[in-house]
N, C-alpha and C positions, 0 to 999 in steps of 0.2 A: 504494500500500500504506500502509494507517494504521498510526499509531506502536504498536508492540507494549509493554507496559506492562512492567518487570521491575520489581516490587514484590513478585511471587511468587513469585520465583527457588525458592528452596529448596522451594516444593509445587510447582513443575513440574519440576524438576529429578527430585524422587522419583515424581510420577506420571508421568513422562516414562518414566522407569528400569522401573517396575512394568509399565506399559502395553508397551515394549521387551519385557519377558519374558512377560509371556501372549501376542503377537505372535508371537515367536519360534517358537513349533513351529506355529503356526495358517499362519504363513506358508511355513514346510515342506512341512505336510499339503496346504495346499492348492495350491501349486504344483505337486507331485507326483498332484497327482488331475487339474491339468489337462493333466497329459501323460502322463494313462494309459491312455489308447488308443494309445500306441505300444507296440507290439513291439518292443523294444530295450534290451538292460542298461542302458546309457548316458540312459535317460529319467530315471531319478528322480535321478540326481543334476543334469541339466541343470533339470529340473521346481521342484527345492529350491532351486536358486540363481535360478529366474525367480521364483519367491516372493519369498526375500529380496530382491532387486531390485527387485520391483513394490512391496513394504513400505517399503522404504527411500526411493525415488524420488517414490510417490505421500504419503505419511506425511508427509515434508519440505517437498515444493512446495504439496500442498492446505491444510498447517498454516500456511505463509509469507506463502500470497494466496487463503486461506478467508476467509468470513464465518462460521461457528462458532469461537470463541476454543479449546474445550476438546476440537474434534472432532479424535478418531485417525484416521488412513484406512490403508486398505491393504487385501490381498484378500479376499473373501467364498463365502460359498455359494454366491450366487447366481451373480455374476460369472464365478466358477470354472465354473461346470458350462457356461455358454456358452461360454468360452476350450477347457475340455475338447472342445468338439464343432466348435471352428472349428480347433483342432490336428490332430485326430483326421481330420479330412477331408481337410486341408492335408497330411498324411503319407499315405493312402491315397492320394491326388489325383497324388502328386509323384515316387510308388513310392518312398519311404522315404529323405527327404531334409531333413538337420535343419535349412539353408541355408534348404530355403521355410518350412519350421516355423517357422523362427524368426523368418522375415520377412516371414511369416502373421499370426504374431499380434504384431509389431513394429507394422506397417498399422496393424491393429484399433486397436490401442492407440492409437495417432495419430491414426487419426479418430474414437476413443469419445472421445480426449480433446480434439480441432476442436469436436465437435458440443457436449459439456459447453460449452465456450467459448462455443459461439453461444445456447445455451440460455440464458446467464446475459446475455449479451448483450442479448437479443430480451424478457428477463422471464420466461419459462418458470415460475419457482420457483416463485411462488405458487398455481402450478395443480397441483399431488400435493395436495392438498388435495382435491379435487374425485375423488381415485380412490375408489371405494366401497369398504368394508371386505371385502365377499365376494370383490373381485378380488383385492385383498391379501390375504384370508388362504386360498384357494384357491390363488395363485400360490407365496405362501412353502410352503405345506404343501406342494404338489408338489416344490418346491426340496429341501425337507428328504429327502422318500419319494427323491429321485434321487440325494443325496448317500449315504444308507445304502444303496441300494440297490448304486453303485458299490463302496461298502466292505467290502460282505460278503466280497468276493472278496480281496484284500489284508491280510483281517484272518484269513482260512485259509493263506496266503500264496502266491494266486494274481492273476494277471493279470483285470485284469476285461472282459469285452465291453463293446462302445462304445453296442449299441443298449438301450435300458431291456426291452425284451422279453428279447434274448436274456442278459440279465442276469436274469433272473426264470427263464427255460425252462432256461438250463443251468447253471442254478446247481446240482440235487441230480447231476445225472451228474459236473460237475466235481469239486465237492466231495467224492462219493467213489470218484474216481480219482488226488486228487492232493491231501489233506488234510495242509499241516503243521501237526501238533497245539503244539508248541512254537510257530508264530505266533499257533493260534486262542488258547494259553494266555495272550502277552503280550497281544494284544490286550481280550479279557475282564478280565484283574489291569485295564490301562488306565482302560476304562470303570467298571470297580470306585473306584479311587480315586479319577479324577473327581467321582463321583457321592457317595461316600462320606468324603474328605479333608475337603471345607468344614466337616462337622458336629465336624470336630476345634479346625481353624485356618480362618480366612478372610483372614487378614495373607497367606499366601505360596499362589500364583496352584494352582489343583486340577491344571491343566495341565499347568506345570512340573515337579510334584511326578512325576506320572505319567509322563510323558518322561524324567525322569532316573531314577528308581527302575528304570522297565520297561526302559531300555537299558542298565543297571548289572548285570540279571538275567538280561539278555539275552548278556554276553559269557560266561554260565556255562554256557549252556545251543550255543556254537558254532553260533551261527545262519550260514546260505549265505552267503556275499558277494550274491546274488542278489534278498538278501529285508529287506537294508538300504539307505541311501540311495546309501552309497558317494562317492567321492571329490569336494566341492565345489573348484572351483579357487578361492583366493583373488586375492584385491586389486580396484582399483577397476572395478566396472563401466564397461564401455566401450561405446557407442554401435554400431549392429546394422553400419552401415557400416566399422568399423573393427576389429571382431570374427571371432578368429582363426578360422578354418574357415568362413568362410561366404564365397564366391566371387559377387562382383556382376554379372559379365562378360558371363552368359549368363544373365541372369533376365529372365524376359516381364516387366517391370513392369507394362504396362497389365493380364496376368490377375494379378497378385497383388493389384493396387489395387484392382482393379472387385470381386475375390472377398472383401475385405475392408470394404468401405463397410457392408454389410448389418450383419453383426456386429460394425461400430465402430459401427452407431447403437442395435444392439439393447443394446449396453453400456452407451453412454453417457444411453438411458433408464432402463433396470432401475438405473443406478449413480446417476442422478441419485434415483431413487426413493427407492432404498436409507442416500441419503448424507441427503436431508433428512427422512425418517423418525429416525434418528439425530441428526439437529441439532434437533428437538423434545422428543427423551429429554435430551438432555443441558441443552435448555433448563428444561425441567422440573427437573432435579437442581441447577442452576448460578443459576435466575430469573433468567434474563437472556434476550436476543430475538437469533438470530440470521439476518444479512443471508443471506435464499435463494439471490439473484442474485447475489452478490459468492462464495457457496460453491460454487455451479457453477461458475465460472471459475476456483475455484482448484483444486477437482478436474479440470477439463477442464487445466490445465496442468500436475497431476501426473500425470494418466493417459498427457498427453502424452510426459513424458520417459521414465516408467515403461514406454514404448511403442518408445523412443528408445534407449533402455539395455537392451532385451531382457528386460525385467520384466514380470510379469501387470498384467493392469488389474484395478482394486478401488474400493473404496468406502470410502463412514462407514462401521467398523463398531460395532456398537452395546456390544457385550461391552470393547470394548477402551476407547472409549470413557468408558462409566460407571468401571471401574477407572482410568482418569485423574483421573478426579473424584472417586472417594472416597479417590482419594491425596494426594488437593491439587493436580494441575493444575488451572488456571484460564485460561492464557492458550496463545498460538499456538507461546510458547516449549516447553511439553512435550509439543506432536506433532513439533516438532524432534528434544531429544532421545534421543526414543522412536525417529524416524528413523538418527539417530546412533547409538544403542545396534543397530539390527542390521547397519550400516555395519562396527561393529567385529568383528562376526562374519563380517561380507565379507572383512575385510581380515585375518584372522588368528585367528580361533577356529573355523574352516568346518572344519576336520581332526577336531576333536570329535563333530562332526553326523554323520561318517559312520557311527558305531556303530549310530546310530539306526536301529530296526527299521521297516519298512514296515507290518508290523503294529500298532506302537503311533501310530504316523501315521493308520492307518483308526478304531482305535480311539477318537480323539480327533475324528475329525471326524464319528464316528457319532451321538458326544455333541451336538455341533453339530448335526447333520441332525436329532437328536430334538426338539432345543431349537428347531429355526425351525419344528415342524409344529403348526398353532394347533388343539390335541385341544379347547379352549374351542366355537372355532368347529366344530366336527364334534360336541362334548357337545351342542350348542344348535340342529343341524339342526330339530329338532321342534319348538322353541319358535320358530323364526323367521319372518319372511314365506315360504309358498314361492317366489317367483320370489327372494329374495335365498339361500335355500338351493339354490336351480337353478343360478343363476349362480356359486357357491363349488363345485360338483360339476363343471360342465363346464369351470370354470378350473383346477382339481385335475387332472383324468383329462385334460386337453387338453394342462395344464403336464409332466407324467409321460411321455405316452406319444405325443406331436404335436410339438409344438415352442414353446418360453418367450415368444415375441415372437405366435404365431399366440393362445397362448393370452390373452394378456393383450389383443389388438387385440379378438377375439372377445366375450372379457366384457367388456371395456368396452361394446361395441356393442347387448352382449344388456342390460346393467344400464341403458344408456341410454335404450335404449327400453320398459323396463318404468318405470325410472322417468317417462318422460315418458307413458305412460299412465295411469299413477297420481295424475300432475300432471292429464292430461286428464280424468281420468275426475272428480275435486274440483271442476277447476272448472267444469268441464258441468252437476256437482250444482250448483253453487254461482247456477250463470243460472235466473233466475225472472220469470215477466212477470204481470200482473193484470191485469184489467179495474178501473176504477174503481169500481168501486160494491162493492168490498170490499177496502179498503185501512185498515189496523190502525194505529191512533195509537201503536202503542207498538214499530214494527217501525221498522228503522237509515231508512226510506226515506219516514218519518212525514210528511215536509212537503210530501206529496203531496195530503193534507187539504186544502188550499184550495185546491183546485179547483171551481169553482161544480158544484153539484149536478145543474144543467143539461144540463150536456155530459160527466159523468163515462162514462154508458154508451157514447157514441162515441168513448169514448180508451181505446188498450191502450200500457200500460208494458212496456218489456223493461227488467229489470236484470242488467247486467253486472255479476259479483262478481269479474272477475279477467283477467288479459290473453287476448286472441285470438290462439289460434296453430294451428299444427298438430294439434297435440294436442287440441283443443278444439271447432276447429271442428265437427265433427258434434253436439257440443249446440248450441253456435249455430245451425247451422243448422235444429234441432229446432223449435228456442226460436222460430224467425222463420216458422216454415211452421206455426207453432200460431193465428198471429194471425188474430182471424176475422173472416171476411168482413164483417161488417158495421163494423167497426169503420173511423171517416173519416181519425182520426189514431194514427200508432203514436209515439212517445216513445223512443228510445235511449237509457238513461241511461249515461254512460261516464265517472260520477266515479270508479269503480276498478278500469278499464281503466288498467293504466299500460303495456302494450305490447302493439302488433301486427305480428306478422313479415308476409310475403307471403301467404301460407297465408288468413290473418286478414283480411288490407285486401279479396282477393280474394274471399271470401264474404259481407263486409259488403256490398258494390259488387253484388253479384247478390242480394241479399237486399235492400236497397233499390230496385232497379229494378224487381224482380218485385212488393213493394207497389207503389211509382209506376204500374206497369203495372195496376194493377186500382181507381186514382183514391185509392190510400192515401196522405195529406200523410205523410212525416217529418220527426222533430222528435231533434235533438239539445244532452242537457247537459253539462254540466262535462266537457271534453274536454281532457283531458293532453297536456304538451309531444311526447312522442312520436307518440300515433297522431294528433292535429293534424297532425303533421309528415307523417306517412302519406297521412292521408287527402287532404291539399294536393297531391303530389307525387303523386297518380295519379288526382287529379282528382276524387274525391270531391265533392269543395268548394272549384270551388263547382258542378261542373256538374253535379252529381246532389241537392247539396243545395246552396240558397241560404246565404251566408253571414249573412241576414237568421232562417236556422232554425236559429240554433245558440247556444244560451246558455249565461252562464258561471256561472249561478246558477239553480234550479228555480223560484227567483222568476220570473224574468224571465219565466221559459216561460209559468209560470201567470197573466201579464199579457197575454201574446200572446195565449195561450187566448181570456182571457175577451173579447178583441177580434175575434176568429174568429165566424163564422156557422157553426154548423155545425147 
């Protein structure tokens, strides 16, 4: 761990504090959304304190042995909605047992935060870069449509279904069989002042303004004990092993582990995405470069304890983040403590939180669900490639209504392959061959000119504009079955060939033999250290081409040439 700098003390100190209070109810709402597919009074206040837990734990350890100086972590949308669904199944699975729940998503936590660890390990980081903009903004917008969609229900003050269908199909029959208008009231004021507060103040966080106001209004109004958080136990979190009401004695370990690796890896990807998406906002706000690989290891260690201590797993998030920064943190010390700041609510202001309504909790995280759906990217369907608005629709409707991990595996796959079509189809265009007797002084491939006049019409040129691969091949092959008959020598030029996979060496290799086979010499130039390396190692060259026919310069060739009888 490198020396952390306190020279900032007093702007991390305050955006530590600032960050600690936008936190604080995000990290409520959303612990309580990922334990809301149990059926149980006892959920949301168990739900509120795996929030704060998972804030606390991962906040501290990703801020202590992160490579982002300024990044906050803790739980997310994203995150949340899969914890939601590995609970939710771990309570139906277990017939209503908070022991596996909790040692469900204990696992998860521990291995989203192993696989974080090996990621940074192995260098992973620098490749979220390579994800294409339609998976991402296809992915987050479904995230968003599944977090509102969860919250309809909580912000009427009902229970919501687990599957995103039957959250859409019975939402009008629930709603009016069991409508408390007094929750739908706090709820809406919520998103009202959210949305409304900034345009007054932006000094004190929209969040908290809404949280305390709507639960201040809320004790006038005699809401259920049912439809608030209800009783947070204080003091230090304790470790899942050591943790009162949960019985080790009689647990399958091998099915809790095996049923948790899945969704310890699906976390630990979506979380690694999510966290260095956020360590390049905050590098943009901050001009400063933060270490990829050194920030997945320090979230793979906070997800770890966060996983340890009966906390959700979470991420960079982005919101909390930049309010570090416009507060004046700067350094690792004020994601400390912003950790510390909801520590003290662990330990002794948790009797406060239980006033809080479940309605102004959905209310605040609807805001959220609005704010991760990229309406940009759905404005601009019309305007963009179709196959990259194909690939943002089936990763949307796949994210929503399939499953987060299938949807993201899938668009990758479809983006892959249109892009490498696209790749192919350029540089297929790109391959051109000639006959000699019309060759342009003023084209890239001019010092083909000095070739004696003589023998120009028995020589056909292939030029490669670009590597040989999979993708490609079928104009290559085009290109080499164009050459005609009568032509004595064919010419390869492979000065901007810089790579050939397997795909590639394999059609060169039968595109040269089938000229050899009908008495056509080949000749090749300027040959790059890689398909060099190719073509040696599968025998190209020398036993299909003499190493005597291979030059490193169009000179040389056109010296040979004019030694040739042809």
């Amino acid at each position: 761990m490198a020396f952390i700098s306190t020279n900032n003390i007093k702007g991390d100190a305050f955006g530590g504090v600032t960050a600690g209070i936008v936190a604080l109810p995000l990290a409520l709402a959303f612990g309580i959304q990922a334990f809301g597919g149990i059926d149980d009074p006892a959920a949301s206040s168990m739900g509120a304190l795996a929030g704060l837990v998972g804030a606390t734990m991962l906040g501290f350890f990703a801020s202590l042995f992160g490579g982002t100086h300024s990044q906050i972590s803790g739980p997310t949308g994203p995150m949340t909605v899969i914890t939601a669904s590995l609970i939710s199944g771990a309570w139906a699975s277990s017939s209503g047992s908070f022991a596996a729940v909790l040692l469900s998503m204990s696992m998860a936590g521990i291995f989203c935060g192993l696989f974080q660890i090996l990621f940074g390990i192995i260098k992973l980081g620098k490749y979220v870069r390579y994800i294409p903009y339609p998976v991402l903004s296809g992915f987050m917008s479904g995230i968003g449509v599944i977090i509102i969609l969860q919250q309809i229900y909580p912000v009427i003050g009902l229970k919501s279904p687990v599957l995103v269908v039957d959250m859409i199909m019975k939402y009008p029959e629930m709603a009016a069989n069991g409508l408390y208008l007094n929750a739908l009231l706090l709820g809406i004021g919520t998103i009202l002042i959210i949305q409304f507060f900034p345009k007054v103040s932006k000094k004190i966080p929209a969040t908290l303004v809404a949280l305390v106001v709507m639960t201040v209004v809320s004790l006038f109004l005699n809401m259920p004990d049912k439809l608030t958080i209800g009783d947070i136990p204080a003091g230090l979190p304790l470790p899942f092993f050591a943790k009162e009401g949960i019985d080790l004695s009689g647990i399958d370990w091998f099915t809790i582990i095996e049923a948790a690796i899945v969704p310890g890896l699906t976390l630990a990807g979506l979380g690694s995405i999510d966290t260095l998406l956020t360590s390049v906002v905050a590098d943009n706000i901050t001009k400063t470069k933060h270490n990829s690989n050194k920030e997945l290891i320090g979230q793979g260690i906070g997800n770890a304890m966060a996983g340890m201590f009966c906390g959700i797993a979470g991420a960079g998030a982005t919101m909390r983040t930049v309010v570090n920064v416009k507060s004046g943190g700067r350094t690792q010390i004020s994601g400390m403590i912003h950790a510390a700041f909801l520590l003290a609510i662990l330990l002794g202001l948790g009797s406060l939180v239980k006033y809080v309504p479940l309605s102004v909790l959905a209310g605040i995280l609807i805001t959220v669900g609005w704010g991760i759906i990229d309406f940009k990217g759905f404005k601009d369907l019309n305007k963009i490639p179709r196959s990259d608005a194909f690939v943002l629709l089936v990763v949307f409707f796949m994210t929503v209504f399939v499953d987060l991990l299938t949807a993201v595996g899938i668009g990758m796959v479809i983006a892959c392959v249109l892009f490498m079509k696209r790749a192919g189809d350029l540089i297929e265009d790109s391959y051109t061959a000639s006959a000699m007797d019309s060759v342009d002084e003023n084209n890239p491939w001019s010092d083909e000119a000095g070739i004696p006049e003589d023998i120009k019409k028995k020589i056909y040129i292939c030029h490669l504009d670009g590597p040989i691969f999979f993708g490609s091949i079928t104009g290559f092959n085009k290109l080499m079955q164009e050459v005609p008959e009568h032509s004595k020598v064919v010419i390869i030029r492979m000065r901007r060939v810089s790579y050939m996979d397997q795909s590639g060496i394999y059609a060169m290799e039968t595109a040269i033999q089938d000229l050899q086979a009908r008495g056509t010499m080949v000749l090749m130039t300027i040959i790059k250290p890689q398909p060099m390396g190719m073509l040696k190692n599968m025998k190209v060259i020398p036993d299909l081409i003499k190493e005597e026919d291979t030059f490193k310069t169009f000179e040389e060739c056109t010296d040979f040439l004019k030694k040739l009888e042809l």
